[in-house]
Backbone as JSON Lines, residues from 0, in Angstrom:
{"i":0,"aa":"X","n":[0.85,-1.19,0.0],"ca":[0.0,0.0,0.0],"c":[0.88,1.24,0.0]}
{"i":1,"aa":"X","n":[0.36,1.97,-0.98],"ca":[1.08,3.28,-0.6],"c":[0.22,4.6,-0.96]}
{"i":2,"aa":"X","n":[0.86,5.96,-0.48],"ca":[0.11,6.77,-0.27],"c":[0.38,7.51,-1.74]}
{"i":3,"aa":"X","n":[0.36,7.8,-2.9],"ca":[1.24,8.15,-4.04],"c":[0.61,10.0,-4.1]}
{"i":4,"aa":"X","n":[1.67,10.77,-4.45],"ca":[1.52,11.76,-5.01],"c":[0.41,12.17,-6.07]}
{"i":5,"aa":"X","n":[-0.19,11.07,-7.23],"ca":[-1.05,11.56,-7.56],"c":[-2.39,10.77,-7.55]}
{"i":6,"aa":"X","n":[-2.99,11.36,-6.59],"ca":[-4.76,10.9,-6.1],"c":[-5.56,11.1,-7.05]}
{"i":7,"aa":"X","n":[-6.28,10.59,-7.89],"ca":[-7.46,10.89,-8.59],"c":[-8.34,11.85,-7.98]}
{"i":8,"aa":"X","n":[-8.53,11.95,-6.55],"ca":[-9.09,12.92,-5.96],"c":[-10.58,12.53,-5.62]}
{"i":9,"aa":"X","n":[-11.42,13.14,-4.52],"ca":[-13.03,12.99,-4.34],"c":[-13.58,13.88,-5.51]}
{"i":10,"aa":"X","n":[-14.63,13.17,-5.42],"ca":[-15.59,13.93,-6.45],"c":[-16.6,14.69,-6.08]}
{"i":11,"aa":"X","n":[-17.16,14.82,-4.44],"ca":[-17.45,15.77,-3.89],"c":[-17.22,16.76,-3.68]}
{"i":12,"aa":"X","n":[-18.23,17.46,-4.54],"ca":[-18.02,19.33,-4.67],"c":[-17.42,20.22,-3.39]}
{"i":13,"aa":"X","n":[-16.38,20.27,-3.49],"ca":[-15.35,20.85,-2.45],"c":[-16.58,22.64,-1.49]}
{"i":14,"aa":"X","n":[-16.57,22.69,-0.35],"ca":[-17.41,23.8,0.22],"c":[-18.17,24.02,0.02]}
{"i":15,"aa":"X","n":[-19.36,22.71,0.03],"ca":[-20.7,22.9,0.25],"c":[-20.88,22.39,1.5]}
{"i":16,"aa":"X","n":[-21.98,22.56,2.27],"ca":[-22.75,22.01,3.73],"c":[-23.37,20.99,3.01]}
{"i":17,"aa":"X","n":[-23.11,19.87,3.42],"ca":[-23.61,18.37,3.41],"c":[-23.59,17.42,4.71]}
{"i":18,"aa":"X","n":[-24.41,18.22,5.82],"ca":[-24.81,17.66,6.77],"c":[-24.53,15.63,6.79]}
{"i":19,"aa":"X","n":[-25.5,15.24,6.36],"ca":[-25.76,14.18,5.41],"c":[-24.73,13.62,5.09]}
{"i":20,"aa":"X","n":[-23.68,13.85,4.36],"ca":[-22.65,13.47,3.75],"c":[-21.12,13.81,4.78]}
{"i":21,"aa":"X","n":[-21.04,14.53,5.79],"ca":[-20.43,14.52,6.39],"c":[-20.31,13.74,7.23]}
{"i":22,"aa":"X","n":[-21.69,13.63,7.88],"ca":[-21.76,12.14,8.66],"c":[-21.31,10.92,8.11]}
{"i":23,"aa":"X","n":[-21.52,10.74,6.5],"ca":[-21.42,9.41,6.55],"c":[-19.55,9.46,6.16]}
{"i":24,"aa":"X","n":[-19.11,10.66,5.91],"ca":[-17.31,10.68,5.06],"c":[-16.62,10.25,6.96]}
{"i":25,"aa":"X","n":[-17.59,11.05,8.13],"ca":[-16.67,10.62,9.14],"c":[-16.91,9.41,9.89]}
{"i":26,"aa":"X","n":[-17.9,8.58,8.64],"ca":[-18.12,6.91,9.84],"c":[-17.87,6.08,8.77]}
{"i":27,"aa":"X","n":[-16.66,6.48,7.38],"ca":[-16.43,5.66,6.86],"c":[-15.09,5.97,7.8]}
{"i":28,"aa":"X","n":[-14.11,7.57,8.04],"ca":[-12.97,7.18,8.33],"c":[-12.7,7.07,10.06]}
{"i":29,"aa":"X","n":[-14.16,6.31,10.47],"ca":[-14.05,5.81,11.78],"c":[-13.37,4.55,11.54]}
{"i":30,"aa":"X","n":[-14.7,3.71,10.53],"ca":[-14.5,2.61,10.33],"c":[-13.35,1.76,9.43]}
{"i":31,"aa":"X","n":[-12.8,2.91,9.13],"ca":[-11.13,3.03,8.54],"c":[-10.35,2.54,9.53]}
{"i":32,"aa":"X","n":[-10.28,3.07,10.88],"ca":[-9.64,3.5,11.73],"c":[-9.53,1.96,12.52]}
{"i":33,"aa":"X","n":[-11.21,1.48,12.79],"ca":[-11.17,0.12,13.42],"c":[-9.97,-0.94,12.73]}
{"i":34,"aa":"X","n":[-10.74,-0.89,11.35],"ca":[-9.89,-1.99,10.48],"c":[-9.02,-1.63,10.28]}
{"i":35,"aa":"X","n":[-7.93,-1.13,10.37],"ca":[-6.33,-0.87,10.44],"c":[-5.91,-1.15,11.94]}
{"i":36,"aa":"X","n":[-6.61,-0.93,13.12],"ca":[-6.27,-1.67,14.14],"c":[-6.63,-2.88,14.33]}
{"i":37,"aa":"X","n":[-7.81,-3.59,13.76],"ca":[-8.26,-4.69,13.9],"c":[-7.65,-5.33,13.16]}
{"i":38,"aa":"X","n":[-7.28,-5.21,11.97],"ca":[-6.69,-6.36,11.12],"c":[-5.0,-5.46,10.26]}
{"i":39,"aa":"X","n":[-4.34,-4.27,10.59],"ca":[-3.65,-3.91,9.97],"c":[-3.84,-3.44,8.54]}
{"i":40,"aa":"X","n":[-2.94,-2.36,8.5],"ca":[-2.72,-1.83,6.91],"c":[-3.05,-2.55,5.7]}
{"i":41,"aa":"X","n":[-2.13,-3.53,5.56],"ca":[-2.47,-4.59,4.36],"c":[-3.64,-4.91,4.32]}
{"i":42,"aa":"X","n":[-4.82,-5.53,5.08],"ca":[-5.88,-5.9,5.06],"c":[-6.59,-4.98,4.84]}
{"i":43,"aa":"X","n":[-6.48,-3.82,5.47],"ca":[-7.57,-2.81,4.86],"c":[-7.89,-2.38,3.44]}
{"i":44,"aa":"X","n":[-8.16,-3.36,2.77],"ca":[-8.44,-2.47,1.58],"c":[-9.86,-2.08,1.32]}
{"i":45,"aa":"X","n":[-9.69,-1.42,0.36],"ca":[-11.09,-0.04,0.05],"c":[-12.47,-1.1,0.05]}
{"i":46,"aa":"X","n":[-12.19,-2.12,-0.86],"ca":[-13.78,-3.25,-0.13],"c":[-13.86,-3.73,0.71]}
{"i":47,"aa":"X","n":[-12.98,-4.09,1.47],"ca":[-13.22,-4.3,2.91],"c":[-13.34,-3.22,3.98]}
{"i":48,"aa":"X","n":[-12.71,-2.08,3.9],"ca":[-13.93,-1.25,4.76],"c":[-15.0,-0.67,3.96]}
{"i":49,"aa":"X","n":[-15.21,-0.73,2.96],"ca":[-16.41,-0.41,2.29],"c":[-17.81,-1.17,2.79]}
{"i":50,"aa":"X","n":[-17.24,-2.49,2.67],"ca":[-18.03,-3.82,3.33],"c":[-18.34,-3.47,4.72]}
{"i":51,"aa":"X","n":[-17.31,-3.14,5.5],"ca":[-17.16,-2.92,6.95],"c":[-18.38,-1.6,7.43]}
{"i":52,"aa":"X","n":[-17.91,-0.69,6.96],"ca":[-18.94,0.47,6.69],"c":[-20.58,0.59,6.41]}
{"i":53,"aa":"X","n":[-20.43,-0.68,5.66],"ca":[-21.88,-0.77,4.87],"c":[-21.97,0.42,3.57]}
{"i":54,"aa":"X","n":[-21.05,0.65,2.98],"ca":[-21.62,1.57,1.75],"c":[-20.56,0.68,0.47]}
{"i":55,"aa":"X","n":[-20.61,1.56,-0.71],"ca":[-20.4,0.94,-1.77],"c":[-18.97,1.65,-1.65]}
{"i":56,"aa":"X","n":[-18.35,1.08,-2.83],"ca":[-17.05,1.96,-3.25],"c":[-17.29,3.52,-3.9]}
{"i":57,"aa":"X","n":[-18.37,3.24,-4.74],"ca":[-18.84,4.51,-4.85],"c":[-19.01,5.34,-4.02]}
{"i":58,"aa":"X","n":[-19.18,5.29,-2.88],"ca":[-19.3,6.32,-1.76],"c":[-18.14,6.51,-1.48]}
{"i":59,"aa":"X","n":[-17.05,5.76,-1.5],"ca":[-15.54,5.99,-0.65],"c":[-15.36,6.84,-2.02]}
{"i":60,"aa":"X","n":[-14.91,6.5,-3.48],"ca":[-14.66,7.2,-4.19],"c":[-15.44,8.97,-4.24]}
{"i":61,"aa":"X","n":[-16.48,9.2,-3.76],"ca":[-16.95,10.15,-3.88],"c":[-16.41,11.06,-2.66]}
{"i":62,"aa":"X","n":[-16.26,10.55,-1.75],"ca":[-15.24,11.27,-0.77],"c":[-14.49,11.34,-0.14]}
{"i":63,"aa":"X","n":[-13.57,10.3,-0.92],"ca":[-11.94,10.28,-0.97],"c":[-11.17,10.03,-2.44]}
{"i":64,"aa":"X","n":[-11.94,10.12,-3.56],"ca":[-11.24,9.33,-4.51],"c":[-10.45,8.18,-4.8]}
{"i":65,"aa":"X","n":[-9.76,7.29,-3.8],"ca":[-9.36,6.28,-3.75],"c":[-9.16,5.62,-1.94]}
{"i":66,"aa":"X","n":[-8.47,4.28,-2.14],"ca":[-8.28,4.11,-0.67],"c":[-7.03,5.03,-0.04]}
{"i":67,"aa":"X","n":[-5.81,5.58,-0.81],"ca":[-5.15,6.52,-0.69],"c":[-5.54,7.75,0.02]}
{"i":68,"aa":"X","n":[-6.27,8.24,-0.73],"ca":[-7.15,9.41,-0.12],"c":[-7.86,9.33,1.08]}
{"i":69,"aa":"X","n":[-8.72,8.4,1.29],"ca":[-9.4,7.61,2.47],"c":[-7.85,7.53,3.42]}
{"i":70,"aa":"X","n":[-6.62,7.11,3.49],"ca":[-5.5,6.95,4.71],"c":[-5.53,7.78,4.82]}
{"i":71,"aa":"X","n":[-4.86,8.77,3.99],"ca":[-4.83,10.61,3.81],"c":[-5.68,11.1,5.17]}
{"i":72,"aa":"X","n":[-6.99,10.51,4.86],"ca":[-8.16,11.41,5.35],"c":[-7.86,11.42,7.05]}
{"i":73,"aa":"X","n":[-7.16,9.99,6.9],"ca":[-7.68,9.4,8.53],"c":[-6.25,10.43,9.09]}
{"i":74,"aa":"X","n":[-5.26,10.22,8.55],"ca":[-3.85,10.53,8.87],"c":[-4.26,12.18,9.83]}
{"i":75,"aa":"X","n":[-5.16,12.9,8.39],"ca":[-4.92,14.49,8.5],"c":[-6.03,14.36,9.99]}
{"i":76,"aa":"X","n":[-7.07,13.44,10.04],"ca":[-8.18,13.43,11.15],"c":[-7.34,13.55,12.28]}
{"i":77,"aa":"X","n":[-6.63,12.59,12.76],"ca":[-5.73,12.18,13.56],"c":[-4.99,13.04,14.4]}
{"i":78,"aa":"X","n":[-4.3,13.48,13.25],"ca":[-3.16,14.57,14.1],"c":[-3.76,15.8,14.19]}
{"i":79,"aa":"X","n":[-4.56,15.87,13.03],"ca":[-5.69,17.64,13.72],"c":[-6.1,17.39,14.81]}
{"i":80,"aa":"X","n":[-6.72,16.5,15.1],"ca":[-7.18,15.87,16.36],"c":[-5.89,16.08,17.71]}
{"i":81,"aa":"X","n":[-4.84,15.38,17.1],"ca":[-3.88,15.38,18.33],"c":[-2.97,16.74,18.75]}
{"i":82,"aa":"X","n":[-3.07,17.6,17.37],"ca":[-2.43,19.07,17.78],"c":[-3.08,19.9,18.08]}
{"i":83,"aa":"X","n":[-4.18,19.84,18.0],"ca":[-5.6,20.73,18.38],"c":[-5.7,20.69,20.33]}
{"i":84,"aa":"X","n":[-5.29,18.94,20.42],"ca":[-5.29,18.75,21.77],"c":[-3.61,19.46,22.43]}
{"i":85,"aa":"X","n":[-3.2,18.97,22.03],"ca":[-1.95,20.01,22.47],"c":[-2.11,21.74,22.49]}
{"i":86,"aa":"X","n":[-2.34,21.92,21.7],"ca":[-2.26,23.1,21.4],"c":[-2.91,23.72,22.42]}
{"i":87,"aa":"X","n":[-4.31,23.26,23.02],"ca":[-5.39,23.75,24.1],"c":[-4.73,23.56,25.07]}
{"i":88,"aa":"X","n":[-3.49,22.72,25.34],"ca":[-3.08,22.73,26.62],"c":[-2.34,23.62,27.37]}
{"i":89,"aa":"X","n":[-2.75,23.68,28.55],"ca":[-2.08,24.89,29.3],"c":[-2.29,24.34,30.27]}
{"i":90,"aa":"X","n":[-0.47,24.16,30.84],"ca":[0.05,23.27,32.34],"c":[-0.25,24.54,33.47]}
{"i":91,"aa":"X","n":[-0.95,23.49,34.4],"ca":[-1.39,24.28,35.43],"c":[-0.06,24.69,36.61]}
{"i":92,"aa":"X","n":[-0.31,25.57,37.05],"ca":[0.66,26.51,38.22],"c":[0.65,25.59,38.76]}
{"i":93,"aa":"X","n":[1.82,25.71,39.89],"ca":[2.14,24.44,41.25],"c":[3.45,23.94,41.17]}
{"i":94,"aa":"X","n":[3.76,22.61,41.54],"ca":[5.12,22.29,41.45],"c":[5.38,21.26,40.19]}
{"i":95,"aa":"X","n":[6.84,21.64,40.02],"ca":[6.84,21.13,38.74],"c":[6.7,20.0,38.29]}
{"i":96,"aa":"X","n":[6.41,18.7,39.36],"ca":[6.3,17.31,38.82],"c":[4.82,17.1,38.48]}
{"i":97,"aa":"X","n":[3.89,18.08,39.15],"ca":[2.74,18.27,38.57],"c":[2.06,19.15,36.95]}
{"i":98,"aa":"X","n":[3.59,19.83,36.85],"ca":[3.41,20.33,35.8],"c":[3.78,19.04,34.6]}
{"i":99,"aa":"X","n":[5.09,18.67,34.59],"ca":[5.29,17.1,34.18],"c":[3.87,16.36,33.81]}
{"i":100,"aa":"X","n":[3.42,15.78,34.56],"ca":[2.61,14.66,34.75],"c":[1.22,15.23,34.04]}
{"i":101,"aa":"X","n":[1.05,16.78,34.11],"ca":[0.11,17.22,33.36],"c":[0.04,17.08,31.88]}
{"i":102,"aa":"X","n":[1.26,17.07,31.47],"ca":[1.82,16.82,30.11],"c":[1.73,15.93,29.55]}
{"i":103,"aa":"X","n":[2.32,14.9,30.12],"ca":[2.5,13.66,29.75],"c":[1.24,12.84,29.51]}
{"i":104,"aa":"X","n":[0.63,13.2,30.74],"ca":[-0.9,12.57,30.51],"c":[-1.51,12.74,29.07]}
{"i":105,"aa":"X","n":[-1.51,14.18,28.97],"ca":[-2.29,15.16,28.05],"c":[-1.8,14.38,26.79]}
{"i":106,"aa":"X","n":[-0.36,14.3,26.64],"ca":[0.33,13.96,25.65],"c":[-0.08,12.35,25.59]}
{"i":107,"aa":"X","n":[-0.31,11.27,26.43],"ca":[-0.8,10.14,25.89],"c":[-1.83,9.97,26.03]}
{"i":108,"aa":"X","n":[-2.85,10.52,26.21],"ca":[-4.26,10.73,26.21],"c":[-4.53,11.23,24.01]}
{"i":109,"aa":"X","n":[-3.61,12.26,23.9],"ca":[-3.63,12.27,22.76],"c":[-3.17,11.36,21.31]}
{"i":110,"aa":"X","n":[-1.69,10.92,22.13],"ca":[-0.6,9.87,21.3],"c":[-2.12,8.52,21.37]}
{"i":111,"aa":"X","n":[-2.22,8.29,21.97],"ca":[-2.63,6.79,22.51],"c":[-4.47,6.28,21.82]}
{"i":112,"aa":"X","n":[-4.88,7.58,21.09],"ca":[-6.57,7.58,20.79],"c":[-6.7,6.75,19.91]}
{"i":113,"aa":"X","n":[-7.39,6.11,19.16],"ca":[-7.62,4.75,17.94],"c":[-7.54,6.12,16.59]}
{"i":114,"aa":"X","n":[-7.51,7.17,16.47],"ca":[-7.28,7.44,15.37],"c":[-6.06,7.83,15.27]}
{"i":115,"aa":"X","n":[-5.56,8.2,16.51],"ca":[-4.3,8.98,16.29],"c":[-3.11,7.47,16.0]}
{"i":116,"aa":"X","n":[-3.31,6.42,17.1],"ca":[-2.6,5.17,16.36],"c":[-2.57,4.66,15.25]}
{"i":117,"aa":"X","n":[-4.17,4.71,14.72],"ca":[-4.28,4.23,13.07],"c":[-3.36,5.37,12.12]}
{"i":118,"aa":"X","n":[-3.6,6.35,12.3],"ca":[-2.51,7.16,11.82],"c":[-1.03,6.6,12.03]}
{"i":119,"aa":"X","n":[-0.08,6.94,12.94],"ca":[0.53,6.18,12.78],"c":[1.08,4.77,12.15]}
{"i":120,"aa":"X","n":[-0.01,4.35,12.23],"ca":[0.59,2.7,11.36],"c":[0.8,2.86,10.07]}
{"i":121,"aa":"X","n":[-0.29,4.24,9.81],"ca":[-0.96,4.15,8.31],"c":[0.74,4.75,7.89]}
{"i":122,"aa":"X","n":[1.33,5.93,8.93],"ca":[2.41,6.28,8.35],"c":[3.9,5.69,8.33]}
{"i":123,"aa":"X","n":[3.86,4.25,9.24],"ca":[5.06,3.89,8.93],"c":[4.72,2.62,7.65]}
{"i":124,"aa":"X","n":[3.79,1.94,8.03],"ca":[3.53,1.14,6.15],"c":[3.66,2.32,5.4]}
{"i":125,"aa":"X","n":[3.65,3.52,4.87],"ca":[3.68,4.07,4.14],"c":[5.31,4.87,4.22]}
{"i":126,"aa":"X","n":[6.04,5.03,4.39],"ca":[6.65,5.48,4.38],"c":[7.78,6.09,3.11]}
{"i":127,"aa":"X","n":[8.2,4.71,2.48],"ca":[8.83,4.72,1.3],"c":[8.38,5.24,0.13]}
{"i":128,"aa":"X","n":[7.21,5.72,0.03],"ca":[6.63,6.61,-0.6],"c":[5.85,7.39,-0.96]}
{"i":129,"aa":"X","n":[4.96,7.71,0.66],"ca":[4.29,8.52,1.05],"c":[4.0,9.84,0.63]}
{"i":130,"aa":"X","n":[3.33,10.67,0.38],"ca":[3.55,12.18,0.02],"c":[3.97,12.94,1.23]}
{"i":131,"aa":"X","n":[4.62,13.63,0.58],"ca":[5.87,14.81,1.35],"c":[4.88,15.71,2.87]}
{"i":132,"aa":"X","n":[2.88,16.13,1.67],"ca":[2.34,16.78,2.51],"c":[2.31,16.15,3.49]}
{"i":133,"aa":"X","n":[1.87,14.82,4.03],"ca":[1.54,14.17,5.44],"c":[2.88,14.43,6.18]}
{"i":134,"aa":"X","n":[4.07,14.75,6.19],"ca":[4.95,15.51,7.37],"c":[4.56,16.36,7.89]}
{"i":135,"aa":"X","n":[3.72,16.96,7.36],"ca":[3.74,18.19,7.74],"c":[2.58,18.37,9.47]}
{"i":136,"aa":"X","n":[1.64,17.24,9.26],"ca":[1.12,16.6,10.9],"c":[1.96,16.53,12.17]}
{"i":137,"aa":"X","n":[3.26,15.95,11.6],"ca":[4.17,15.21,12.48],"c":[5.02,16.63,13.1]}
{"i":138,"aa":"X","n":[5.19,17.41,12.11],"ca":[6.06,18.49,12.34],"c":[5.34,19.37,13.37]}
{"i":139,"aa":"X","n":[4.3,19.51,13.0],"ca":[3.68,20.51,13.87],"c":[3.03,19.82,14.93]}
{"i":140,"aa":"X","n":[3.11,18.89,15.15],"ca":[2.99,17.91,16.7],"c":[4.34,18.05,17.13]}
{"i":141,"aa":"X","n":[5.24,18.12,16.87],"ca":[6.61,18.05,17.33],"c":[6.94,19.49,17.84]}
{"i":142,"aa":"X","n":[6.22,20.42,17.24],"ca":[6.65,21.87,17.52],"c":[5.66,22.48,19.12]}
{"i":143,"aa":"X","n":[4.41,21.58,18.64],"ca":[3.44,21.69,20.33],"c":[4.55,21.79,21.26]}
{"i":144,"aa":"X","n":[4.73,20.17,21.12],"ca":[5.44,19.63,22.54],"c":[6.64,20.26,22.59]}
{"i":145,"aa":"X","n":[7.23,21.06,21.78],"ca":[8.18,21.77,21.74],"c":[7.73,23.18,22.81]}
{"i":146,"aa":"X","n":[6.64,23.18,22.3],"ca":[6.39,25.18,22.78],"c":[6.3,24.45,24.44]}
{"i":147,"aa":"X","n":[5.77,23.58,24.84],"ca":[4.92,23.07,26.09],"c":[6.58,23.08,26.44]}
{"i":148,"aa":"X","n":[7.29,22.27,26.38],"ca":[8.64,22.06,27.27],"c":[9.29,22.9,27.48]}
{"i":149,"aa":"X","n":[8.86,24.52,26.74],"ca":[9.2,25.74,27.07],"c":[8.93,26.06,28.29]}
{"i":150,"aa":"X","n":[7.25,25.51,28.36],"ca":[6.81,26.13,29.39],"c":[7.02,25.56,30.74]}
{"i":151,"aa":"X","n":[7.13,24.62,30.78],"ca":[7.98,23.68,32.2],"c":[8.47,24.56,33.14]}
{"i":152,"aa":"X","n":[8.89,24.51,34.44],"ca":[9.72,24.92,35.28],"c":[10.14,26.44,34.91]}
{"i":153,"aa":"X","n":[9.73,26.94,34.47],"ca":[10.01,28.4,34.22],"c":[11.02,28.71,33.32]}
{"i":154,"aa":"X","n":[11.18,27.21,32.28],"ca":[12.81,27.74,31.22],"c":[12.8,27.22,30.18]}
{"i":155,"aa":"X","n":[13.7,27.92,29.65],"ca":[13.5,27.22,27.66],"c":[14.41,25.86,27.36]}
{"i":156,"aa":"X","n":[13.33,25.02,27.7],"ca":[13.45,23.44,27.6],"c":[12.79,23.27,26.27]}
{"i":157,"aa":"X","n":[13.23,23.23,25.05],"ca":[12.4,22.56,24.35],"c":[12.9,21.04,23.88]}
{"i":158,"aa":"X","n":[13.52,20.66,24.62],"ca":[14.44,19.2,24.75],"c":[13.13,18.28,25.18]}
{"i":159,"aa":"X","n":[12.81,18.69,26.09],"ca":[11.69,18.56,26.74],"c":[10.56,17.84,26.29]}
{"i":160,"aa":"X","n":[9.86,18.44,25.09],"ca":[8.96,18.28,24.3],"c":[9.26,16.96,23.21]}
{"i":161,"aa":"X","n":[10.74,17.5,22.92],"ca":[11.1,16.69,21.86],"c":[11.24,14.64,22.9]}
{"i":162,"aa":"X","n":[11.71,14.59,24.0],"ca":[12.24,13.51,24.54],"c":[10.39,12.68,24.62]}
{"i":163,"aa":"X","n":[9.32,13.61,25.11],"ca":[8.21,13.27,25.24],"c":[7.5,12.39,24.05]}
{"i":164,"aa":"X","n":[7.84,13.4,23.23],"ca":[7.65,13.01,21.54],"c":[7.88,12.03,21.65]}
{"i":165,"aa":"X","n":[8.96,11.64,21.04],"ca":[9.72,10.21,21.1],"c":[9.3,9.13,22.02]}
{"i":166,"aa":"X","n":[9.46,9.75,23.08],"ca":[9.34,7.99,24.23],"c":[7.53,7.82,24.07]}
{"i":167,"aa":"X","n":[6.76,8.76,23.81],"ca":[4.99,8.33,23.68],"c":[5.27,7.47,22.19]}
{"i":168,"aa":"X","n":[5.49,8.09,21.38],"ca":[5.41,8.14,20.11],"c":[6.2,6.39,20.2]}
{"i":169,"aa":"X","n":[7.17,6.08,20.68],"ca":[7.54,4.71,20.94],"c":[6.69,3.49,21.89]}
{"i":170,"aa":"X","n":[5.98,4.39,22.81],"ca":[5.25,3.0,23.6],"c":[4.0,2.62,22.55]}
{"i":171,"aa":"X","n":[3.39,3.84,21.67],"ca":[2.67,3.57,20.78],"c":[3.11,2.53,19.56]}
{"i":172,"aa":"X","n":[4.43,2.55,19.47],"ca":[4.2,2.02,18.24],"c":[5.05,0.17,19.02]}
{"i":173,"aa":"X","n":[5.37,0.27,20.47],"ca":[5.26,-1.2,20.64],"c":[3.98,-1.63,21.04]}
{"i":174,"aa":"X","n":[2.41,-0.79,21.08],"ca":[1.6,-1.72,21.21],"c":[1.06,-1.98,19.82]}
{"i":175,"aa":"X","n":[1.44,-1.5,18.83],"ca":[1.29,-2.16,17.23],"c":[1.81,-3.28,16.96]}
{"i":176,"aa":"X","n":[2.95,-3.58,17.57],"ca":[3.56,-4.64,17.16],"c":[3.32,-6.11,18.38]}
{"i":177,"aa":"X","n":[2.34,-5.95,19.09],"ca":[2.51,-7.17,20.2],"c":[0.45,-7.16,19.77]}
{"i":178,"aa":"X","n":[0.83,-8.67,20.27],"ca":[-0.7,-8.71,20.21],"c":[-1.6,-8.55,21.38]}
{"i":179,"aa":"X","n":[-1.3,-8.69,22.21],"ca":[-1.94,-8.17,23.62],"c":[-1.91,-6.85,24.26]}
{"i":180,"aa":"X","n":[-2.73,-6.43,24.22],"ca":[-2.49,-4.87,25.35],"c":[-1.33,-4.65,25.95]}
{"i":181,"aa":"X","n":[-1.35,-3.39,26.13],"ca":[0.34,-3.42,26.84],"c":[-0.02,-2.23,27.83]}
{"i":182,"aa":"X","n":[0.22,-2.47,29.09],"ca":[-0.02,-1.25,30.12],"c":[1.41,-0.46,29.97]}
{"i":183,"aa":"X","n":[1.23,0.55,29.75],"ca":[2.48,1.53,29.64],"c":[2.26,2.19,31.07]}
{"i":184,"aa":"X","n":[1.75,2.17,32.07],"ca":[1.68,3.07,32.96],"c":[2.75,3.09,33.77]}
{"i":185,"aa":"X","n":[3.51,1.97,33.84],"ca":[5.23,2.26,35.13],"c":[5.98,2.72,33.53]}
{"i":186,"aa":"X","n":[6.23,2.7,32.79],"ca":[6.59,3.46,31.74],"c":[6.64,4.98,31.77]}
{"i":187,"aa":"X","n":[5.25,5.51,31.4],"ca":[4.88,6.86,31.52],"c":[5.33,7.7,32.88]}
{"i":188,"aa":"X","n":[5.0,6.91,34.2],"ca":[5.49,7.18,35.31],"c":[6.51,7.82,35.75]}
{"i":189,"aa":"X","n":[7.33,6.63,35.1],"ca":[8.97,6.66,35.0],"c":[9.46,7.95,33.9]}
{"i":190,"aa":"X","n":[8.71,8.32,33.43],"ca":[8.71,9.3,32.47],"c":[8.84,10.87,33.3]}
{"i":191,"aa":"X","n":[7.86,10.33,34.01],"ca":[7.67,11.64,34.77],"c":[8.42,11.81,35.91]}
{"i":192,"aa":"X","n":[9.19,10.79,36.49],"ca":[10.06,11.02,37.12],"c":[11.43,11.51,36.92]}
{"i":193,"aa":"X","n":[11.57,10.9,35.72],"ca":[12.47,11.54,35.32],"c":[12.9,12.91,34.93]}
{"i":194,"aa":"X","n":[12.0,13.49,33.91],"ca":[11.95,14.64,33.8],"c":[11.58,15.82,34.82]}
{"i":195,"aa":"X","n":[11.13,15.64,36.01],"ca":[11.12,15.87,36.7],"c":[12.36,16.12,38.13]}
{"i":196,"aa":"X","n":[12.91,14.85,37.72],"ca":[14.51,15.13,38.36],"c":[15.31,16.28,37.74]}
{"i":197,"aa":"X","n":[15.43,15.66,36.08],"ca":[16.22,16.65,35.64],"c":[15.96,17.95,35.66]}
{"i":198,"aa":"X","n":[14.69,18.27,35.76],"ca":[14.33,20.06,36.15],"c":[14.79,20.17,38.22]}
{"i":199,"aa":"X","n":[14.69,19.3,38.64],"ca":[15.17,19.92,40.28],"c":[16.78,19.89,39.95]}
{"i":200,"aa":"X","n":[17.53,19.02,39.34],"ca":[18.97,19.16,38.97],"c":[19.01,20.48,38.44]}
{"i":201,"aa":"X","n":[18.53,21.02,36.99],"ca":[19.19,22.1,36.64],"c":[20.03,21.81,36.06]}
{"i":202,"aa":"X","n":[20.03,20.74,35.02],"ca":[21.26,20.16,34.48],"c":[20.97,19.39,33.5]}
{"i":203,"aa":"X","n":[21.41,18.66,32.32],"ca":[20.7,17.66,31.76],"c":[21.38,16.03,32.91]}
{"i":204,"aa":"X","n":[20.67,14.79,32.71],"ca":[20.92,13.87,33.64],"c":[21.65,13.05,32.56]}
């Protein structure tokens, strides 16, 4: 599967109100979302969540133009979704392991949602030849948690943001690869302890 540069495109008349049709473009890329966690990338193809969905291909084609467009859709859902949530966040006053832990939460509350993972998967199967635009999600999730690790402890940490990135962005993608649930919580914990040391140090650890 891949995501290719040139989409045939939806055939739905771009900025009209379609009540109606909105509902059904966001419970096909719900049901996008299941079947890429339920059965993975490869399996998802456009008749099988079409099937899954209950509508025809004709409907996916009309508002996504292909199954391409349909990942696209879920990808851009996803991380609007997950930088939108960042972005609203604002760490509450107090001490700083509470400021920590406010974060982190926030941050896998967001990393951790069934669209924001299906995203992910959708973007490492895709990778090798993905379009250039879908970075552009990742980047500006990276720049949140960037501004947020500013705001920490009263100093310009944006190390901060970036280490968060990474270690969520990793427990996510080992529960893709195991088949059983995986409690990340002495994980995350440990997360917050840490970063939390290193702001009473004043130092990197």
């Amino acid at each position: 599967m891949t995501l290719p540069r040139r989409n045939p495109g939806p055939t739905r008349p771009p900025g009209r109100a379609q009540p109606r049709g909105d509902r059904t473009r966001a419970a096909i890329i719900d049901e996008a979302v299941r079947c890429v966690l339920d059965e993975g990338v490869a399996a998802a193809s456009a008749k099988h969540i079409a099937e899954r969905a209950g509508v025809t291909w004709g409907v996916i084609q009309y508002h996504f133009g292909s199954r391409d467009g349909l990942f696209a859709a879920v990808v851009e859902t996803g991380f609007d979704s997950l930088k939108r949530t960042m972005a609203e966040l604002e760490l509450p006053p107090g001490p700083t392991r509470q400021r920590v832990q406010a974060l982190v939460d926030a941050a896998w509350s967001a990393f951790s949602s069934p669209t924001s993972r299906a995203s992910l998967e959708i973007l490492v199967a895709t990778r090798p030849a993905r379009d250039p635009a879908l970075e552009a999600p990742l980047e500006g999730m990276a720049r949140e948690l960037r501004r947020l690790g500013r705001g920490l402890a009263g100093g310009d940490r944006p190390e901060v943001g970036s280490l968060v990135w990474a270690v969520l962005r990793g427990l996510v993608l080992e529960q893709m690869v195991v088949t059983d649930p995986v409690d990340t919580a002495r994980q995350r914990s440990l997360l917050v302890e840490v970063l939390s040391a290193y702001f009473a140090t004043g130092e990197a650890l």
